[in-house]
C-alpha positions as CSV (number, residue, x, y, z in Angstrom):
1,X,0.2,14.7,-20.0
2,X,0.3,13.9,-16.3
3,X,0.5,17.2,-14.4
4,X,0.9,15.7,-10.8
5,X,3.4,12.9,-9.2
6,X,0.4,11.9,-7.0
7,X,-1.5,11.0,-10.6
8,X,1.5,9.4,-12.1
9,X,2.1,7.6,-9.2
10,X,-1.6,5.8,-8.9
11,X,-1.1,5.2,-12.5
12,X,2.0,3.4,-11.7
13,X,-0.5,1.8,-8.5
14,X,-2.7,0.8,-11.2
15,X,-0.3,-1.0,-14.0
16,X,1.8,-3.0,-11.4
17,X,-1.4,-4.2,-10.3
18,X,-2.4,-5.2,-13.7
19,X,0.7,-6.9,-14.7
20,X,0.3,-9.4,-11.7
21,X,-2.7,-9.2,-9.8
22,X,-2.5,-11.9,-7.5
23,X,1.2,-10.6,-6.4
24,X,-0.8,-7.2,-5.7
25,X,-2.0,-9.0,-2.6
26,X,1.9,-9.0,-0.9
27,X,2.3,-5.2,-2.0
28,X,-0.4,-4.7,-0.1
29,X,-0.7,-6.6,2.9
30,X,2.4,-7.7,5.0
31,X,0.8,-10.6,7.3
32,X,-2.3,-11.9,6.5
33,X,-2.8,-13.4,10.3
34,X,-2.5,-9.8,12.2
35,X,-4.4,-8.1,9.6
36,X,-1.3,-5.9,9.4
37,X,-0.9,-4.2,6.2
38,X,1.8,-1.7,4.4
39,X,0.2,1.7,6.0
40,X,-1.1,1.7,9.4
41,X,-4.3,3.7,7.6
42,X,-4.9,0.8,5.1
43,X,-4.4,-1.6,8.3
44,X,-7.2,0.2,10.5
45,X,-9.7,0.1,7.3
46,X,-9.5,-3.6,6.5
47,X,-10.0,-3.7,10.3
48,X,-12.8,-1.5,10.8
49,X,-14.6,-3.5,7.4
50,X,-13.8,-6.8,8.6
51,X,-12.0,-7.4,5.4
52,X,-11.3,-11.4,5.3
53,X,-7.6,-11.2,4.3
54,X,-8.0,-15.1,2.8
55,X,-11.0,-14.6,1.1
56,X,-9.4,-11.5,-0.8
57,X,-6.5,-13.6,-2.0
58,X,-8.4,-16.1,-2.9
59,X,-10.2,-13.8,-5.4
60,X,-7.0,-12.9,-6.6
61,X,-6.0,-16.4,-7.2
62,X,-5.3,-17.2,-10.7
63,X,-6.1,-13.8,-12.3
64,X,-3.7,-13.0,-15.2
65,X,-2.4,-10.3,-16.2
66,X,-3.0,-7.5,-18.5
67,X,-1.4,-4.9,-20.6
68,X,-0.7,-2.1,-18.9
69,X,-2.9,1.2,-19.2
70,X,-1.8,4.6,-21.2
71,X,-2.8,7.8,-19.7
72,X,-6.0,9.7,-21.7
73,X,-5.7,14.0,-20.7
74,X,-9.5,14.0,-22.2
75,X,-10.1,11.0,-19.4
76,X,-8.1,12.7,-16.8
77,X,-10.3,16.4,-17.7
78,X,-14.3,14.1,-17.5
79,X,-12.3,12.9,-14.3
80,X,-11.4,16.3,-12.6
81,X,-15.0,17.5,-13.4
82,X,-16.4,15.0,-11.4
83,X,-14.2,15.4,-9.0
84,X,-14.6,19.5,-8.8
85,X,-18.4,18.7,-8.6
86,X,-18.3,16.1,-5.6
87,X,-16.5,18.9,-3.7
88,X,-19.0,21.3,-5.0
89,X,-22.1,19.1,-3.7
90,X,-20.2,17.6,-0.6
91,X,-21.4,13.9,-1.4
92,X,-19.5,10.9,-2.8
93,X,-21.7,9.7,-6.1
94,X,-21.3,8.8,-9.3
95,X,-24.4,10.7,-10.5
96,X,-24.6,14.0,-8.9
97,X,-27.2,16.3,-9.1
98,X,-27.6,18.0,-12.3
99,X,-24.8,16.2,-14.7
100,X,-24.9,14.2,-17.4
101,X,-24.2,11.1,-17.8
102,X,-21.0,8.4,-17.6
103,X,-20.7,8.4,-21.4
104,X,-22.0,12.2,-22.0
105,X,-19.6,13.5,-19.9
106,X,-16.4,11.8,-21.1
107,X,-17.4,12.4,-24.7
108,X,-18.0,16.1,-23.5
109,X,-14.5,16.3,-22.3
110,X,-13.2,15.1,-25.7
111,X,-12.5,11.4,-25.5
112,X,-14.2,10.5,-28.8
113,X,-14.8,7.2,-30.9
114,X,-15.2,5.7,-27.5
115,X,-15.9,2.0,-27.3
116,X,-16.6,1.5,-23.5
117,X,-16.1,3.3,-20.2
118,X,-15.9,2.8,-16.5
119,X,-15.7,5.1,-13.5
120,X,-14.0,4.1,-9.9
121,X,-14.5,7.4,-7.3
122,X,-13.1,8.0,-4.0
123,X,-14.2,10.7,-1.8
124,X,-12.3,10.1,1.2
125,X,-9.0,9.4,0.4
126,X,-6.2,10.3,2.7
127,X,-3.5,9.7,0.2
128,X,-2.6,7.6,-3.2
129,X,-1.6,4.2,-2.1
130,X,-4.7,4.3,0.5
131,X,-7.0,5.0,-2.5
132,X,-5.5,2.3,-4.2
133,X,-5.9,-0.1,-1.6
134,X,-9.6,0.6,-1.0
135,X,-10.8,0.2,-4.6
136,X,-8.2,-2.7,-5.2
137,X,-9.0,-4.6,-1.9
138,X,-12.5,-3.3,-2.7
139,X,-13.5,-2.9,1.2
140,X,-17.3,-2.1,2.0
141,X,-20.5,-3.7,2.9
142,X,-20.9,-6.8,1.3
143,X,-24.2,-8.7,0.2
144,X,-24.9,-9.9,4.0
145,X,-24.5,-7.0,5.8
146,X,-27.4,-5.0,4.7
147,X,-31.2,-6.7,5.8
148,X,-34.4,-4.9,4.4
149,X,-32.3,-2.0,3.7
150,X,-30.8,-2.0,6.8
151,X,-26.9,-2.1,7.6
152,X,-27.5,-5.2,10.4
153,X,-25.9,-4.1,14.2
154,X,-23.0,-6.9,13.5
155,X,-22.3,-6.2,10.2
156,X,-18.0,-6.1,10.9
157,X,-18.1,-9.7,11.4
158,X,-20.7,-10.9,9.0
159,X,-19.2,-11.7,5.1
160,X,-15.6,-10.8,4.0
161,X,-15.4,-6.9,4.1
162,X,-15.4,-7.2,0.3
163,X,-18.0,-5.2,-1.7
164,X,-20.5,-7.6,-4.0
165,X,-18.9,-7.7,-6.6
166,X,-15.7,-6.1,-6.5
167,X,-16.6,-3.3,-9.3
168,X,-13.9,-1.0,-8.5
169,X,-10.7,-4.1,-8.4
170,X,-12.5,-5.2,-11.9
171,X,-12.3,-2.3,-13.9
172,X,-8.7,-1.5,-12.6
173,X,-7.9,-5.2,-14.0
174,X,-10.4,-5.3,-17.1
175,X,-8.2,-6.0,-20.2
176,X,-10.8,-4.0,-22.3
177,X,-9.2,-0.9,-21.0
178,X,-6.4,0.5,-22.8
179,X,-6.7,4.4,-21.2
180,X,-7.4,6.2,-18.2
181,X,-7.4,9.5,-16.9
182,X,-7.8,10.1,-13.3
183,X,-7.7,13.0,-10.8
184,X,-6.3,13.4,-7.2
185,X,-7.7,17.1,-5.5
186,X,-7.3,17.9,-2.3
187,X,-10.7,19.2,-0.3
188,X,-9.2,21.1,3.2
189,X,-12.7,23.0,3.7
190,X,-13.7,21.8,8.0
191,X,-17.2,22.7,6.2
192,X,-17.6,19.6,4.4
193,X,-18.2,15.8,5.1
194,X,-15.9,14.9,1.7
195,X,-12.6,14.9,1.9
196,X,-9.2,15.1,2.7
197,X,-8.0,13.9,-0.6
198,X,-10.7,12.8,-3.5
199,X,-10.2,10.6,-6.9
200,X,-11.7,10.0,-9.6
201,X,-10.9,7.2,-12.6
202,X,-11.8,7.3,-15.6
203,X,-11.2,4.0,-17.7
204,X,-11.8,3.6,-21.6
205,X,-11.0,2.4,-24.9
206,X,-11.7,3.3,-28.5
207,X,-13.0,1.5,-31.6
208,X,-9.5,2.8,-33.1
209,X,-6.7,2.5,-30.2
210,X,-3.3,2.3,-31.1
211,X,-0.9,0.7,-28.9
212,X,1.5,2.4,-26.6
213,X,5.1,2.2,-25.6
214,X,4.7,3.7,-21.7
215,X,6.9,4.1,-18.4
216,X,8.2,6.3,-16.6
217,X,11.6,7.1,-15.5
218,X,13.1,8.0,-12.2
219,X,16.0,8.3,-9.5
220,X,15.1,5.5,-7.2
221,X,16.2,6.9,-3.9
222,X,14.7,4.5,-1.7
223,X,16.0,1.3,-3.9
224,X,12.7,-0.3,-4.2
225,X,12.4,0.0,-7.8
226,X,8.9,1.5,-7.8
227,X,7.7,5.2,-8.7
228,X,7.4,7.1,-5.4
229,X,6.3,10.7,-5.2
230,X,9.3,12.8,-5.8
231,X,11.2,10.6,-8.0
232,X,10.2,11.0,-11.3
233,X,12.5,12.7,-14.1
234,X,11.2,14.7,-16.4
235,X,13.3,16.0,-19.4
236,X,14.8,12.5,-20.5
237,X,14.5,11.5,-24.1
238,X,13.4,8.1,-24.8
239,X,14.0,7.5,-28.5
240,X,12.7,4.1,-30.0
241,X,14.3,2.2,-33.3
242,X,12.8,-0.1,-34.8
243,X,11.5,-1.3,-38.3
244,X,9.3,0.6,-38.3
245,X,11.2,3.4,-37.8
246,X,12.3,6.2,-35.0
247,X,10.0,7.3,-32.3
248,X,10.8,9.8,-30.1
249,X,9.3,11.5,-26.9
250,X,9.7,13.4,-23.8
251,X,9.4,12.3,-20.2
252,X,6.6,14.5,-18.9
253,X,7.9,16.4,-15.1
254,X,6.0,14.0,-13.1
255,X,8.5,11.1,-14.8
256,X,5.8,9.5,-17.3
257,X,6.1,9.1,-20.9
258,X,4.0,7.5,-23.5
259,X,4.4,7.1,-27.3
260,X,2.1,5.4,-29.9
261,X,4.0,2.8,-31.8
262,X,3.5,0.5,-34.7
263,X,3.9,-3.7,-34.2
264,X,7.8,-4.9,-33.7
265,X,10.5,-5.0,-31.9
266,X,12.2,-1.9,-30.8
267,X,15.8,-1.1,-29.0
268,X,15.0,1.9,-26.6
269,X,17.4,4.6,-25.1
270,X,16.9,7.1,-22.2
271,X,19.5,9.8,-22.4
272,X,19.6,13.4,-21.1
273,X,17.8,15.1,-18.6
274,X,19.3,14.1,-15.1
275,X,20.6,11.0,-16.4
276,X,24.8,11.0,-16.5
277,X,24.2,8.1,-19.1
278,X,22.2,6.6,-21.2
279,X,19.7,3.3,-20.2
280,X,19.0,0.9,-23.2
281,X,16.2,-1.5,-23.0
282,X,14.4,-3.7,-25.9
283,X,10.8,-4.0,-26.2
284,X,7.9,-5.8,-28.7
285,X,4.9,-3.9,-29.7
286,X,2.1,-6.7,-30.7
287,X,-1.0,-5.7,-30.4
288,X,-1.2,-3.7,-26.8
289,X,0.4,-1.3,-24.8
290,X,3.8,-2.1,-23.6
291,X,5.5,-0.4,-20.0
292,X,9.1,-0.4,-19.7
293,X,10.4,1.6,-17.2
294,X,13.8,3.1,-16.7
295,X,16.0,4.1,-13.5
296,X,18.8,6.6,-12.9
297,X,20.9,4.1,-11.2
298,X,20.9,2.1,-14.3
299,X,22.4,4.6,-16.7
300,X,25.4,3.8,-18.2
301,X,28.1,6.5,-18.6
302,X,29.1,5.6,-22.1
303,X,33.0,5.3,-21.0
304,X,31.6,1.9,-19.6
305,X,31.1,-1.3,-20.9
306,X,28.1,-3.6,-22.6
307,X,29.3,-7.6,-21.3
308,X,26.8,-10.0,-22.7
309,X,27.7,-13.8,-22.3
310,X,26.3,-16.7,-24.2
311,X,25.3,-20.4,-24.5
312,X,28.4,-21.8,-22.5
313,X,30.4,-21.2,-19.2
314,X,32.0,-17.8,-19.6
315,X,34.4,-15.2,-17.8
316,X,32.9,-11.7,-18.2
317,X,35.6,-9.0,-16.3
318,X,34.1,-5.0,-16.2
319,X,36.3,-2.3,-15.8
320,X,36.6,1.2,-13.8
321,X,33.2,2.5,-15.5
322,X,29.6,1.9,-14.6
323,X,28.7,-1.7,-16.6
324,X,26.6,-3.5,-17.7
325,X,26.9,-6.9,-17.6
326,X,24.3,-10.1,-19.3
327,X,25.9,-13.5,-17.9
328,X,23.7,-15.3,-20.8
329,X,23.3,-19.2,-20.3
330,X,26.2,-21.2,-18.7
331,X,28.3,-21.3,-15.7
332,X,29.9,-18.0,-15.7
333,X,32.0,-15.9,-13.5
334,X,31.5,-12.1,-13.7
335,X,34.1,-9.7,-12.0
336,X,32.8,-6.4,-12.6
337,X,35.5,-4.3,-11.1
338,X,35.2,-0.4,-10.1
339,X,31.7,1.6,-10.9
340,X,27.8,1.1,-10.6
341,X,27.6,-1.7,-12.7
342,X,24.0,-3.4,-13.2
343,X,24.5,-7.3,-13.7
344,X,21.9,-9.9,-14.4
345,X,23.0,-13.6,-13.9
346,X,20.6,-14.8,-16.1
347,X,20.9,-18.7,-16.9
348,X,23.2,-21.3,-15.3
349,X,24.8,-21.4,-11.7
350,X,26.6,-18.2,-11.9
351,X,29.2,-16.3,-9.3
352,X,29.3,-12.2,-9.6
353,X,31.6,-10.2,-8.0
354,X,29.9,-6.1,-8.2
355,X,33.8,-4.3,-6.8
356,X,33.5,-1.4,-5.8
357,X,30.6,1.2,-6.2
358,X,27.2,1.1,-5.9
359,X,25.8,-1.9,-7.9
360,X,23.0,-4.0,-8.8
361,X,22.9,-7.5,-8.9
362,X,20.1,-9.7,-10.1
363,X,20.4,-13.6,-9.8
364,X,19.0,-15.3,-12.9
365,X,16.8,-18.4,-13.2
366,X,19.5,-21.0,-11.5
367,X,21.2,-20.7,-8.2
368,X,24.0,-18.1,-8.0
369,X,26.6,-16.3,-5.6
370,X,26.6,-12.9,-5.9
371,X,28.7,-11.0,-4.2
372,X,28.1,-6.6,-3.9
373,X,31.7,-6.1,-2.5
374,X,32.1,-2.0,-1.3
375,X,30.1,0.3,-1.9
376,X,25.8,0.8,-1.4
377,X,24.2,-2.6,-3.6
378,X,21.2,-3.8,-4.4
379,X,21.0,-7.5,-4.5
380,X,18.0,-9.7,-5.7
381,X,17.6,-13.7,-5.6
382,X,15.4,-15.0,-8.1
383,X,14.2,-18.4,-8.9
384,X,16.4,-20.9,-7.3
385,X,18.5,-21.1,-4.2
386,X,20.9,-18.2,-4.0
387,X,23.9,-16.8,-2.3
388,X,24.0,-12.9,-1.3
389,X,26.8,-11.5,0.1
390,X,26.6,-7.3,0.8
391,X,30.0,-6.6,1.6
392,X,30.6,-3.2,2.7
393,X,28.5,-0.6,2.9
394,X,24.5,0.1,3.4
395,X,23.2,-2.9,1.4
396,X,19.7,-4.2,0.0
397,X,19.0,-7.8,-0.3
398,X,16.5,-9.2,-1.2
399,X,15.7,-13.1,-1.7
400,X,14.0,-14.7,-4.5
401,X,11.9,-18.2,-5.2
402,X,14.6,-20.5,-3.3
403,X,15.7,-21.0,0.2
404,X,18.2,-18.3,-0.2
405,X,21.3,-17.4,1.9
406,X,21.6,-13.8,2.6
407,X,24.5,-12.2,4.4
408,X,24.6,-8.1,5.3
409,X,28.3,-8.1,6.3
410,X,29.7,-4.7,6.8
411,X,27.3,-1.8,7.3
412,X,23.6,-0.6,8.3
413,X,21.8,-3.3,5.8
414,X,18.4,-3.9,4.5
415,X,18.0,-7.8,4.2
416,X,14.5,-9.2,2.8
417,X,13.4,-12.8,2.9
418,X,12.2,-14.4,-0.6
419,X,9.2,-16.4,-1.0
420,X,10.7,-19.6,0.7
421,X,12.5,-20.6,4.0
422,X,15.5,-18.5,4.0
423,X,18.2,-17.5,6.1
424,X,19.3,-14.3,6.7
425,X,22.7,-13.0,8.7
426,X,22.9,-8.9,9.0
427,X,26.8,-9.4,10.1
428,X,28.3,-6.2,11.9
429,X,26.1,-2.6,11.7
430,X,22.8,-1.5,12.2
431,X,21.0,-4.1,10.1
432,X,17.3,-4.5,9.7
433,X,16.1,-8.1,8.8
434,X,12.7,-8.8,7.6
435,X,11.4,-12.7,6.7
436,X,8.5,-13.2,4.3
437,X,5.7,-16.0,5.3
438,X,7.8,-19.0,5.5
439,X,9.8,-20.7,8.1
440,X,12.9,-18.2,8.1
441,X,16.5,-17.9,10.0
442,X,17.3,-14.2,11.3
443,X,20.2,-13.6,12.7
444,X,21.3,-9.8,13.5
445,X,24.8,-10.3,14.5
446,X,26.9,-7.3,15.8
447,X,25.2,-4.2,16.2
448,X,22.0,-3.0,17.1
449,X,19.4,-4.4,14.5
450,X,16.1,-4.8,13.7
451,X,14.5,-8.2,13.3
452,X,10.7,-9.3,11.8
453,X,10.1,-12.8,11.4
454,X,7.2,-12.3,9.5
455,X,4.8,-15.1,9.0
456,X,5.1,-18.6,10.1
457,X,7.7,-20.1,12.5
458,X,10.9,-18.3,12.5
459,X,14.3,-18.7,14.4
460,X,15.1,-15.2,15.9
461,X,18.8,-14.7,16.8
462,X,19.7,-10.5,17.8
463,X,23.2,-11.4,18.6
464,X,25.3,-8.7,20.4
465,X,24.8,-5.5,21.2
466,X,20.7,-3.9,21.8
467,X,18.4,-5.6,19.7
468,X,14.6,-5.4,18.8
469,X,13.1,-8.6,17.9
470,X,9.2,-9.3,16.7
471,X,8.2,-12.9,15.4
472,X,5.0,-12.3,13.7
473,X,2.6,-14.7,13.0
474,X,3.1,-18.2,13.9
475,X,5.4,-20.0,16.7
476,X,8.8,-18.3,16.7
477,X,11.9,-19.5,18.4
478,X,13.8,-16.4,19.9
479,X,17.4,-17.8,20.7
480,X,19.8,-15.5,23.1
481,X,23.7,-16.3,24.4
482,X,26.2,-14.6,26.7
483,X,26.7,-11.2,25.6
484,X,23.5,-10.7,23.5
485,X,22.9,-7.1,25.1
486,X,19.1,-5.2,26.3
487,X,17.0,-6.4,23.9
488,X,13.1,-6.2,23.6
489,X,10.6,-8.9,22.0
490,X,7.7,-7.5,20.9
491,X,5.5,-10.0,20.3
492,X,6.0,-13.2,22.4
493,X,3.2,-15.2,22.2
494,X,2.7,-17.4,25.6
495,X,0.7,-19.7,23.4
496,X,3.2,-20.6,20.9
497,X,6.0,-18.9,20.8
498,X,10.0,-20.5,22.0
499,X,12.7,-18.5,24.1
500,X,15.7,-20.9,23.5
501,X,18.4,-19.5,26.6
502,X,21.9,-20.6,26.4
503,X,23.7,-22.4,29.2
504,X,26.4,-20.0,29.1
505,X,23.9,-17.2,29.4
506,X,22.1,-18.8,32.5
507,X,25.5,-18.4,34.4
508,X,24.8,-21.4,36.5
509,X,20.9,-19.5,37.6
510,X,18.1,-21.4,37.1
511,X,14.6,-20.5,35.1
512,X,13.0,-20.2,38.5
513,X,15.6,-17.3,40.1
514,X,15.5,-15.4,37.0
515,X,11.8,-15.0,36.8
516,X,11.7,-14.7,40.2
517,X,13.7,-11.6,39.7
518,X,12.0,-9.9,36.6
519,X,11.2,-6.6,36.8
520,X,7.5,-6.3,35.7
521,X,6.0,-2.6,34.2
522,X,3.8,-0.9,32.1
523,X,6.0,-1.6,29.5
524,X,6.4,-5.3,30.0
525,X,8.5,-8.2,31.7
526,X,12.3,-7.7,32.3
527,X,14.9,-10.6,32.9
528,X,17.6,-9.5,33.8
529,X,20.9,-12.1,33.5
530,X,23.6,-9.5,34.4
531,X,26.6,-8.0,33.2
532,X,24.1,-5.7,30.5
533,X,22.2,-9.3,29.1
534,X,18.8,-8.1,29.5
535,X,15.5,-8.9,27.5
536,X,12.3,-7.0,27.9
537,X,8.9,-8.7,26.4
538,X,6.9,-6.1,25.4
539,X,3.0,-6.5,26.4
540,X,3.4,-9.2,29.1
541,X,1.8,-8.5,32.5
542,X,3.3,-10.8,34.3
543,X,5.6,-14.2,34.4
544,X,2.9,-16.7,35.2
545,X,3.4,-19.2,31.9
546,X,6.6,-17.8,30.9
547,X,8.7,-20.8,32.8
548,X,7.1,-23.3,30.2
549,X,8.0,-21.3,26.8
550,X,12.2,-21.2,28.0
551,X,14.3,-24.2,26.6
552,X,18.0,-24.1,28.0
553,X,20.4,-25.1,25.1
């Protein structure tokens, strides 16, 4: 079994990158043009390699996916060995002195009948998504970069950062894997050059591999619905039926679980443990392992209700319990009352209401209107053009494949862009408002909120009250009225970048009088338009070239 949440959750690293490993490159990296990446330590090593952000999605491109891995304890022991004997030597090798070989050792640590093996190692991690990052981005010196054995003096701007070939991203995405075992130890000795975290993977398969049902289940506090370290549930049954038979198993402390099962289709429950309900998934077995993965938040207490729609326009209503709720093909209208229901909209152009409580609201493959009401939701967009509404409370939406509307309302908010040009209203409270890399509409509203265009060229609107605004790559339009409050851009580019200024928020002044009164510091430029209107452009030295980036509207 997994022992640690760090090892369950680069398994977890591993299989999400396997099941789509071209969207592994947005997980990853957040804008492609700055370089800028999900961890300010993966950022400065993509920098400091000269990684070529375009050419690594481009290798991406068009890779399919693969069946998730199971873990292997005999793996995960070969693994720790290697791992105990890197620290031991101080040096980062996959053949250290006086050990035996690849194969030698994995069969010495029990993983028998083996059919082919790999080895990724990592001797200066700093933690698990940082490991993953450098063996899935694969960052090194490449093929150009070394001369007559020699790294050359320019070597950070010479190829794409990428090793030749990338051997470490290619066995975490071979589909001849079915197993791997992996460690994660922590070297604090100052003595030595290794260090401060070190991994080791082990990847295998047998001539005799049975498929395996795997996941893992968990409490997702943060809403992201991903494994992070702390999460996992251990103590849940997860029984499968099938016909075949009954499986059951065990979620191990770290969350995991894994269980060998013949071909079929199988209904699956998680009960017990920390769970107040039961979560019931299906799942086919054909040929290779399966993952299906369960949440807290998604257990039903069994005084609620199972709604399922089907081929035509239905009216599904939920009750005072926590629901579940399939709209099935049609137009249908889903009112799902009081409780944490979970809804999927599935087919048609479907409107949910989630009531109140803290629900979850998936749009399906057409354009829908989902509403989360009161209460804490999580809403997703999916394929098509989709409506989100938060309602009251500290909301999560997130858009999908369409040019999606997405409205906070009520409360401190979490609002996503999809994967098209979206626009996206935080509405009164603390609301932070992120676009993805396509021409998006921000707009904070009251309160003091957070705004990131993201990439390409975005409309930036804080609204009232103290607001902190960044564009991102490409040229951004940052729009401000009477009222708007001190608020700081962070990234205005003289080059490219729009600040669209309101008549009524000019009060009669021209451009020249208010940048002849800016304040200018180590901070930045201040204008300063009274009455509390203030905006402070972080980075700028001075106003020379401001005057032609303001439109008056």
């Amino acid at each position: 079994m997994i022992t640690t949440a760090e090892q369950q959750l680069m398994l977890e690293l591993i299989n999400r990158a396997r099941a789509n490993p071209a969207g592994e490159f947005d997980q990853l990296i957040l804008d492609a043009n700055s370089g800028t990446t999900v961890a300010a330590n993966i950022t400065s090593a993509v920098t400091y390699f000269g990684v070529d952000l375009d050419a690594f999605a481009d290798q991406l491109a068009g890779l399919p996916s693969v069946a998730p891995l199971a873990w292997n304890s005999a793996l995960a022991q070969s693994a720790d060995t290697h791992t105990d004997l890197m620290i031991a030597q101080d040096e980062q090798s996959h053949n250290l002195a006086g050990e035996a070989s690849l194969l030698n050792r994995m069969l010495n640590a029990g993983y028998e009948d083996l059919r082919q093996v790999a080895e990724n190692i990592y001797a200066y991690a700093e933690d698990p998504l940082y490991a993953h990052a450098g063996f899935y981005i694969d960052w090194g010196y490449d093929a150009v970069d070394i001369s007559g054995g020699t790294l050359v003096s320019n070597w950070q701007s010479t190829g794409d950062g990428i090793q030749d070939n990338p051997g470490h991203r290619n066995s975490i995405l071979s589909a001849t894997y079915t197993e791997v075992g992996l460690s994660w130890t922590q070297d604090s000795d100052p003595s030595t050059e290794v260090g401060p975290f070190l991994t080791t993977q082990h990847f295998g398969t047998t001539w005799s591999y049975a498929p395996k049902l795997l996941g893992v289940v968990i409490d997702d506090a943060d809403g992201d619905a991903f494994y992070d370290v702390g999460e996992g549930l251990g103590g849940v049954t997860v029984q499968a039926v099938g016909s075949a038979g009954t499986f059951t198993t065990t979620s191990w402390a770290a969350g995991g679980y894994q269980m060998a099962l013949p071909d079929g289709v199988y209904t699956v429950t998680f009960s017990g443990g920390a769970l107040l309900g039961e979560v019931t998934q299906s799942v086919t077995i054909s040929g290779e392992n399966a993952k299906l993965d369960a949440r807290a938040q998604d257990a039903v207490i069994l005084t609620g209700q199972t709604l399922t729609g089907g081929d035509t326009d239905d009216v599904l209503s939920g009750g005072l319990g926590n629901d579940t709720a399939d709209a099935g093909r049609g137009n249908d209208l889903l009112d799902m009352g009081e409780g944490a229901d979970n809804v999927w909209a599935d087919g048609g152009d479907d409107t949910v209401y989630g009531g109140a409580g803290n629900d979850t609201i998936r749009g399906g493959r057409e354009s829908d209107l989902l509403y989360g009401d009161a209460g804490d939701d999580s809403i997703v967009g999916q394929r098509n053009a989709d409506t989100l509404h938060g309602g009251e409370g500290a909301d999560t939406l997130k858009g999908g494949g369409g040019s999606d509307l997405m409205s906070g309302e009520a409360g401190d908010d979490f609002l996503k862009g999809g994967t098209y040009r979206d626009t996206v209203l935080g509405g009164d409270g603390n609301d932070t408002l992120v676009g993805n890399r396509h021409d998006d509409s921000l707009s904070g509203g009251a309160g003091a909120d957070d705004l990131n265009g993201g990439g390409n060229n975005d409309t930036l609107i804080g609204g009232a009250d103290d607001d902190t605004l960044k564009g991102g790559a490409g040229a951004d339009v940052f729009v401000f009225d009477l009222d708007h409050g001190a608020d700081v851009i962070r990234d205005f580019d003289l080059t490219e970048d729009r600040l669209a200024l309101t008549y009524s928020l000019m009060g009669g002044q021209s451009v020249t009088d208010i940048l002849g009164a800016a304040s200018i510091s180590a901070t930045g430029v201040q204008i300063d338009f009274g009455a509390g209107d203030t905006i402070l452009f972080e980075g700028l030295s001075g106003t020379i070239g401001l005057d032609g980036a303001i439109d008056l509207i």
